[in-house]
VONUMAR-16654 format. One line per field, with one value per residue: residue number from 0; residue in one letter; z, x, y of N, C-alpha, C in turn. Coordinates in pm, whole numbers. Example, Ala and Ser with C-alpha at 12.3 -4.5 7.8 and 13.67 -1.06 7.14 Angstrom:
// residues 2
pos c(0	1)
code c(a	s)
n.up c(780	708)
n.east c(1319	1285)
n.north c(-569	-225)
ca.up c(780	714)
ca.east c(1230	1367)
ca.north c(-450	-106)
c.up c(780	787)
c.east c(1320	1290)
c.north c(-330	3)
//
This chain:
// residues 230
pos c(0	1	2	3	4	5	6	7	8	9	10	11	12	13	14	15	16	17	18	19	20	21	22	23	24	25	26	27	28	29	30	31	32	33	34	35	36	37	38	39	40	41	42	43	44	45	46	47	48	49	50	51	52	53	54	55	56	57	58	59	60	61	62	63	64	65	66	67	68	69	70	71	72	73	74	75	76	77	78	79	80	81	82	83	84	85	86	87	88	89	90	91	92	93	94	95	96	97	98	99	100	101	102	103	104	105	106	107	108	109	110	111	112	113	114	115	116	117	118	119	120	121	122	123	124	125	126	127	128	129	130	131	132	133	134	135	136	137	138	139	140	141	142	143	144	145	146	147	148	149	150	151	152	153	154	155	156	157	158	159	160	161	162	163	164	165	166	167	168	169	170	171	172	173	174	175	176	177	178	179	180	181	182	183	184	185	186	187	188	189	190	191	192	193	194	195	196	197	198	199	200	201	202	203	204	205	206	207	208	209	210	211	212	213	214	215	216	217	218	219	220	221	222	223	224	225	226	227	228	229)
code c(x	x	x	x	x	x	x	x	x	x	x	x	x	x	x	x	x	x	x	x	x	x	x	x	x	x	x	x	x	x	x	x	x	x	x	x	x	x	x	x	x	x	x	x	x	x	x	x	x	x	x	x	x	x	x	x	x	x	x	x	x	x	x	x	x	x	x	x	x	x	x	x	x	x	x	x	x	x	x	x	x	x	x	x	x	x	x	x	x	x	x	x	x	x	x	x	x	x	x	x	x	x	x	x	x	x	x	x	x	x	x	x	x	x	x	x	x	x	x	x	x	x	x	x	x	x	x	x	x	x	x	x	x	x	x	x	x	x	x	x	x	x	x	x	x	x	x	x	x	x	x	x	x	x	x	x	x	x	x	x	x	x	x	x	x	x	x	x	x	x	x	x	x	x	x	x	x	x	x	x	x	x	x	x	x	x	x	x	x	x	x	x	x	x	x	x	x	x	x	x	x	x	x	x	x	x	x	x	x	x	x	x	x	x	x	x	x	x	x	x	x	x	x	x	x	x	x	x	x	x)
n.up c(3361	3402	3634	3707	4012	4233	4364	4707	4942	5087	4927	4731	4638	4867	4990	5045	4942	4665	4652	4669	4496	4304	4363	4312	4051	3915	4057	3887	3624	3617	3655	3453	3252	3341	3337	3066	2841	2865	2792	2569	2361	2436	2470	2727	3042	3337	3550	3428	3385	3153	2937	3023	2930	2641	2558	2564	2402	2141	2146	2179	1897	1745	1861	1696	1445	1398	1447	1269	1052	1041	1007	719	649	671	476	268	243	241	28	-162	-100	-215	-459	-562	-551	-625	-871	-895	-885	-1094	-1266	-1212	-1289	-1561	-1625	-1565	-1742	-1999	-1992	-1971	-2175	-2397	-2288	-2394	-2538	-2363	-2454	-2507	-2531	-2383	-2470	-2651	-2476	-2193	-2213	-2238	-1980	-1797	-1835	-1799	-1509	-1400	-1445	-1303	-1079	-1028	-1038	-826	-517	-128	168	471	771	1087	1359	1636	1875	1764	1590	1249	936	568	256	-77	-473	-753	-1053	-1397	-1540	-1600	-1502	-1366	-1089	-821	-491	-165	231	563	874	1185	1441	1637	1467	1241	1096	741	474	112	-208	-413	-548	-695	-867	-978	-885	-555	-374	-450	-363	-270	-164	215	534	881	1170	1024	966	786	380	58	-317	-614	-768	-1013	-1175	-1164	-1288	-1391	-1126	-755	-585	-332	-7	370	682	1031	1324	1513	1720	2077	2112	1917	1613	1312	991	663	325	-9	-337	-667	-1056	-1265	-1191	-1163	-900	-529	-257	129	235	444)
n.east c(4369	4067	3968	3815	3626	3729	3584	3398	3458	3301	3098	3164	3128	3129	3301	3151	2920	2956	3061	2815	2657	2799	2715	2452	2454	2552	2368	2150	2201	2266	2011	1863	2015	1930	1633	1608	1811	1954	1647	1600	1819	1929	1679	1728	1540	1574	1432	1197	1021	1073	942	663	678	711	979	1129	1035	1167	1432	1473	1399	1611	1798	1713	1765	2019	2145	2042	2123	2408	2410	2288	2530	2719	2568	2646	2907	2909	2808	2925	3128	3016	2910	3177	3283	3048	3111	3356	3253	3100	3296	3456	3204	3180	3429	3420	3217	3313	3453	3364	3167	3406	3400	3277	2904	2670	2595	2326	2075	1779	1452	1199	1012	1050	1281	1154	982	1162	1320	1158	1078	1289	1340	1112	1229	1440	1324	1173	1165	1182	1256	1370	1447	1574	1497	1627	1544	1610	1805	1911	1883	1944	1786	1908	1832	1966	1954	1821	1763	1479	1383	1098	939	744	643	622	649	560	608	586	572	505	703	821	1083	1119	1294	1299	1544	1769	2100	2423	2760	2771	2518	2469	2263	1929	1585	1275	1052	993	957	774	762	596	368	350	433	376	382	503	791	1025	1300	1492	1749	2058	2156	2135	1901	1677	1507	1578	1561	1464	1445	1228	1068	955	986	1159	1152	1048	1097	905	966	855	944	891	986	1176	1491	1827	2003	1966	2044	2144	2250	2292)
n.north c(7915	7752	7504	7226	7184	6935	6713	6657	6433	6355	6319	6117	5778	5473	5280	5030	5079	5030	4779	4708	4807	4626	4367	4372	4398	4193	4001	4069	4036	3741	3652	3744	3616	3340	3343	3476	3478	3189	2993	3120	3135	2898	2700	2636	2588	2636	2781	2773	3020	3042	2944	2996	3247	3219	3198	2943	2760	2892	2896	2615	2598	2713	2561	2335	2386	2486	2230	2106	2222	2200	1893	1911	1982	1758	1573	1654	1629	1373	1313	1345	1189	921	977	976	669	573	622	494	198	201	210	-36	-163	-180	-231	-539	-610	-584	-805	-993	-983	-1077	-1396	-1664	-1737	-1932	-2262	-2371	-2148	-1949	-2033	-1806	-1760	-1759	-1611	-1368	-1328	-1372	-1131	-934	-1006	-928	-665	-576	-635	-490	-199	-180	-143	-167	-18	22	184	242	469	583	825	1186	1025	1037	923	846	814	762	763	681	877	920	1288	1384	1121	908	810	612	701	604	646	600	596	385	443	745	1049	1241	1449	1591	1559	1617	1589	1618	1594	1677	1639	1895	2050	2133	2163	2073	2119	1939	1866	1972	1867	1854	1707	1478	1234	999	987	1070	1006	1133	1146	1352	1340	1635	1672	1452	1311	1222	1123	1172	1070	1231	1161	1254	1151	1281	1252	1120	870	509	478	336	363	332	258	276	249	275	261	440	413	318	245	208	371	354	614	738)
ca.up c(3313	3534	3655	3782	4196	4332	4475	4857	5000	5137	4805	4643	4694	5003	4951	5083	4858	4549	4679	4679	4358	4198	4365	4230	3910	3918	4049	3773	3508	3668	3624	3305	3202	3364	3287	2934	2734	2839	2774	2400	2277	2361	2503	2829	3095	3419	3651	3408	3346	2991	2843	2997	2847	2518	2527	2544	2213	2039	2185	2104	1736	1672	1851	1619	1321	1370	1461	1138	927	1054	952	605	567	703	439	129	207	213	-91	-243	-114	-226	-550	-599	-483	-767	-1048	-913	-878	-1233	-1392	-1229	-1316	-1716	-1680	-1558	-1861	-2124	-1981	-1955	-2319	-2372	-2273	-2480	-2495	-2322	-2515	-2440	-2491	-2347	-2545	-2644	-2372	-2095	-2220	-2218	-1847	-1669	-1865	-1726	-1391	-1396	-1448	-1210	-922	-1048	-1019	-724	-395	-18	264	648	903	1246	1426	1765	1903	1728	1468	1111	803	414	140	-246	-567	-877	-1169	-1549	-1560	-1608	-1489	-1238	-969	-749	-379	-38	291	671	1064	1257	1550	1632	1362	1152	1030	643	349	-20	-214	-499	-589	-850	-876	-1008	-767	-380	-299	-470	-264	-363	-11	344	672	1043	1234	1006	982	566	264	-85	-447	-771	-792	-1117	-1121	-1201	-1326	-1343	-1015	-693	-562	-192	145	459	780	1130	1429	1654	1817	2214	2089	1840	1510	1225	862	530	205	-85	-447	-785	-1133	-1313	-1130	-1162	-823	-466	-137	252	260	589)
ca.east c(4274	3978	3972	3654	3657	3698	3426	3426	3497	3124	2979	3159	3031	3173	3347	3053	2774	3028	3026	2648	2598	2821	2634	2338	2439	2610	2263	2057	2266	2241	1857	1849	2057	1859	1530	1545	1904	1934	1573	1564	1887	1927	1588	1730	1494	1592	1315	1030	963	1083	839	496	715	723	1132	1211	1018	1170	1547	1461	1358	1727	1879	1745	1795	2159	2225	2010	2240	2541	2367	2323	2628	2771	2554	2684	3023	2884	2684	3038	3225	2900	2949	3334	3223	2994	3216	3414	3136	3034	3445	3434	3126	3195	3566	3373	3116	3349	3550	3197	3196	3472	3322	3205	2803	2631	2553	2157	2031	1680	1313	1150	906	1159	1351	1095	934	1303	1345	1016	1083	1446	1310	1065	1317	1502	1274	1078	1209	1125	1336	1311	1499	1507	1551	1604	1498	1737	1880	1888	1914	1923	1825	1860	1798	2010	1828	1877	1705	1342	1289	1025	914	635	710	514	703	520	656	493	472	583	697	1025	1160	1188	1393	1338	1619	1859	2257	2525	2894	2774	2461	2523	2143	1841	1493	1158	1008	1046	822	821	658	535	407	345	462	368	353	558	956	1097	1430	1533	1848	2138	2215	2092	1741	1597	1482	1651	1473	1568	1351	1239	967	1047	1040	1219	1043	1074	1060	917	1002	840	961	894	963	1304	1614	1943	2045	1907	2126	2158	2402	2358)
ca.north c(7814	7677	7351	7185	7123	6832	6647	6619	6278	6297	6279	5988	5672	5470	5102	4955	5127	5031	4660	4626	4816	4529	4248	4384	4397	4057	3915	4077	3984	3647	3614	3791	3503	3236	3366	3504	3436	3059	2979	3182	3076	2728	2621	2557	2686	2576	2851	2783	3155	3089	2854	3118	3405	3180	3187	2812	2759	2999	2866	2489	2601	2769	2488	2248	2428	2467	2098	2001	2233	2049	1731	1937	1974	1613	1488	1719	1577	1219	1300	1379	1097	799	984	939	564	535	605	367	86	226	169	-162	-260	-116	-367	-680	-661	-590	-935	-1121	-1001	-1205	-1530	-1783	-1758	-2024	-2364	-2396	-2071	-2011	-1969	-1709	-1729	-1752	-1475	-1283	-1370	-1334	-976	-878	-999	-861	-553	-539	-614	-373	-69	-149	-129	-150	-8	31	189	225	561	648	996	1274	1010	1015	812	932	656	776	681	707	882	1047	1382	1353	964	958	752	668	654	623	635	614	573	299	531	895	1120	1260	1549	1504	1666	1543	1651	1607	1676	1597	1751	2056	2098	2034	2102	2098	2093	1878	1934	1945	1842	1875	1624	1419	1074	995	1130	950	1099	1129	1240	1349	1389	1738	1670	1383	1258	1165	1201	1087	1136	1248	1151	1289	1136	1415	1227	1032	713	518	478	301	455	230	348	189	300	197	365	483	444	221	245	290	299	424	714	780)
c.up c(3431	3498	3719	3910	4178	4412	4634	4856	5037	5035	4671	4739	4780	4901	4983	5001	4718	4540	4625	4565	4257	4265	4292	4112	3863	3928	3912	3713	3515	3618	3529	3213	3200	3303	3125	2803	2745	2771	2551	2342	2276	2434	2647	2944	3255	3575	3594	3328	3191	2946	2883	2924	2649	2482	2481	2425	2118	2025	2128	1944	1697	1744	1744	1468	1299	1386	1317	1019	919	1004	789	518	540	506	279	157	163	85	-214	-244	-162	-389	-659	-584	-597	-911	-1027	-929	-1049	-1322	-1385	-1323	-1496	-1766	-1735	-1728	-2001	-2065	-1987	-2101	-2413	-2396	-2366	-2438	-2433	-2454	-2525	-2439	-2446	-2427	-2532	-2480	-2269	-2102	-2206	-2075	-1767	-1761	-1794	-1575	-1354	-1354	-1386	-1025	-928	-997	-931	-615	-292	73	375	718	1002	1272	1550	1783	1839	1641	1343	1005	677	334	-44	-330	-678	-991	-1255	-1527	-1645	-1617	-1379	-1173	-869	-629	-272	109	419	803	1088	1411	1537	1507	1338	1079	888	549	228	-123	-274	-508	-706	-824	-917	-931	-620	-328	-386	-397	-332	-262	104	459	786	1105	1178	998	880	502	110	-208	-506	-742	-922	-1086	-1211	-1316	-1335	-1184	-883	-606	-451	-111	258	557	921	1263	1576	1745	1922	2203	1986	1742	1411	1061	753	437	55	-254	-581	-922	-1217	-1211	-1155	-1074	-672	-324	9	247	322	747)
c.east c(4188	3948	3813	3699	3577	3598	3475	3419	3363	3049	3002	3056	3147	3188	3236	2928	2877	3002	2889	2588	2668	2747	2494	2322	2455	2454	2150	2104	2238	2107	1868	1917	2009	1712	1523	1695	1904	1850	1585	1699	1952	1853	1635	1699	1517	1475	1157	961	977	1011	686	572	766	869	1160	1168	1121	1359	1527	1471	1523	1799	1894	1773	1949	2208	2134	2114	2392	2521	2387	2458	2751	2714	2591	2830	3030	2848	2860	3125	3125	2920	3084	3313	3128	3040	3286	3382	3169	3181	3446	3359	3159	3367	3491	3262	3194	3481	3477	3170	3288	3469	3258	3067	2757	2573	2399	2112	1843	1580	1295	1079	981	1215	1304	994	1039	1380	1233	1033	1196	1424	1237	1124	1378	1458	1142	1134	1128	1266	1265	1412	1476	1556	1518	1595	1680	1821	1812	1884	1870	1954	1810	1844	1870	1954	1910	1765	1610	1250	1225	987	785	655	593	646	597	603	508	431	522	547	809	967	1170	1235	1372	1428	1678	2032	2296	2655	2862	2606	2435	2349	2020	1672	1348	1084	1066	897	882	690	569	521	422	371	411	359	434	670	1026	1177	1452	1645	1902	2224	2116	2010	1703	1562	1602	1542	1552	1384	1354	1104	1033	1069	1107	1116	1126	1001	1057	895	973	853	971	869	1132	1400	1709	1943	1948	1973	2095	2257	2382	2294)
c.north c(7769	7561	7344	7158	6990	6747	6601	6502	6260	6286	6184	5859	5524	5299	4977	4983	5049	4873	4610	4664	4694	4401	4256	4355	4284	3990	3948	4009	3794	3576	3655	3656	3368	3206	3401	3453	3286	2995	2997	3124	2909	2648	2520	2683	2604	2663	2824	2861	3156	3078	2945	3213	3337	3193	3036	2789	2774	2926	2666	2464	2593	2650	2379	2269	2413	2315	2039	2065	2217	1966	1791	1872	1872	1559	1514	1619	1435	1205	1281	1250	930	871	949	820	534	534	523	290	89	182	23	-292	-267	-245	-487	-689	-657	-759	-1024	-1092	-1110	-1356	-1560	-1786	-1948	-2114	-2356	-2277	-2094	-1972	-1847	-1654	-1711	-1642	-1382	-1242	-1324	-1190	-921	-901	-908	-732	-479	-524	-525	-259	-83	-195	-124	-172	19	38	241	327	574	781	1058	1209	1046	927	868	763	758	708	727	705	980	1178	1301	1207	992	842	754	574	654	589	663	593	480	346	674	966	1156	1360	1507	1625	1583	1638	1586	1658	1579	1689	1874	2148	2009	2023	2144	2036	2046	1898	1874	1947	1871	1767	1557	1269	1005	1048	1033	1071	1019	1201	1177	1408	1533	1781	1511	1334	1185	1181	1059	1147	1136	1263	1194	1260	1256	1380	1124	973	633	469	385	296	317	325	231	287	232	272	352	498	310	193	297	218	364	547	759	736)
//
């Protein structure tokens, strides 16, 4: 059988050439890391070179994507446990009125006219709202509104400075996400939201501008209910 020869000792490569080919490689790898993987995947450019070679962008984007679909999914579980939390409200509240049933009506009832002035007002506190909160850079806050399939609503929301991230968006036990729209950097949003379905329909704000801002939310229209959940 033939074997292959041996390579002479003069034509490997010497403990000192072996050395310097791994520092080499060690230092590339090095910069390759500094310059183009840090930069692109999590927008941290510490030479510079990323942001002219359009890397840090691109690495900022996917960072904040993945930390908003964490927040997602923080806020599906919240959405779940503000739901369990409402049926309870809702058994309570369903005891107390059948025990206020109960009760002996009041002596003195009131006029027509009266009755009909403090139903009208009643009703207007009811279904018109104004919220406001405060975000610092990179927080959030989610306000909804509890609605029957196809009540609608007419909303306006602004920032006093900066700008926010926004999500409008629905669920219920049997859907975790349904989408009405979404922004980036904006400062207003106003229109019309009909509810899709049974359940619970709002915004989700996430401050991605330097300073801290503060979000108003003015809504008025069809809804029972309208809270913070987060």
């Amino acid at each position: 059988m033939y074997n292959a020869n041996k390579p002479a000792d003069v034509n490997l490569p010497s403990t000192k050439q072996l050395l310097i080919s791994t520092v080499v490689a060690l230092v590339a790898a090095f910069l390759i890391l500094i310059i183009a993987i840090l930069p692109a995947e999590y927008g941290i450019d510490p030479t510079g070179l990323g942001k002219k070679l359009s890397l840090t962008q691109m690495g900022e984007i996917k960072a904040q994507l993945a930390e908003e679909a964490l927040q997602d999914q923080s806020l599906q579980g919240n959405s779940s446990q503000d739901k369990s939390n409402q049926n309870n409200a809702s058994q309570d509240k369903a005891n107390t009125v059948t025990k206020a049933e109960e009760q002996p009506l009041p002596a003195a009832p009131l006029n027509a006219a009266q009755a009909v002035s403090e139903s009208v007002s009643s009703k207007v506190a009811a279904n018109s709202e104004q919220v406001s909160v405060t975000l610092k850079p990179g927080q959030a806050a989610e306000i909804k509104l509890a609605m029957k399939s196809a009540e609608t609503v007419e909303f306006s929301w602004s920032v006093n400075v900066g700008h926010v991230n926004f999500d409008t968006h629905a669920d219920n036990r049997k859907v975790k996400y349904h989408n009405y729209s979404k922004g980036k950097a904006v400062t207003q949003d106003k229109g019309q939201l009909t509810a899709a379905f049974d359940g619970m329909h709002g915004w989700f704000w996430r401050n991605r501008s330097k300073e801290q801002v503060t979000v108003t939310l003015d809504v008025s229209g069809d809804f029972t209910d309208i809270k913070r959940v987060l």
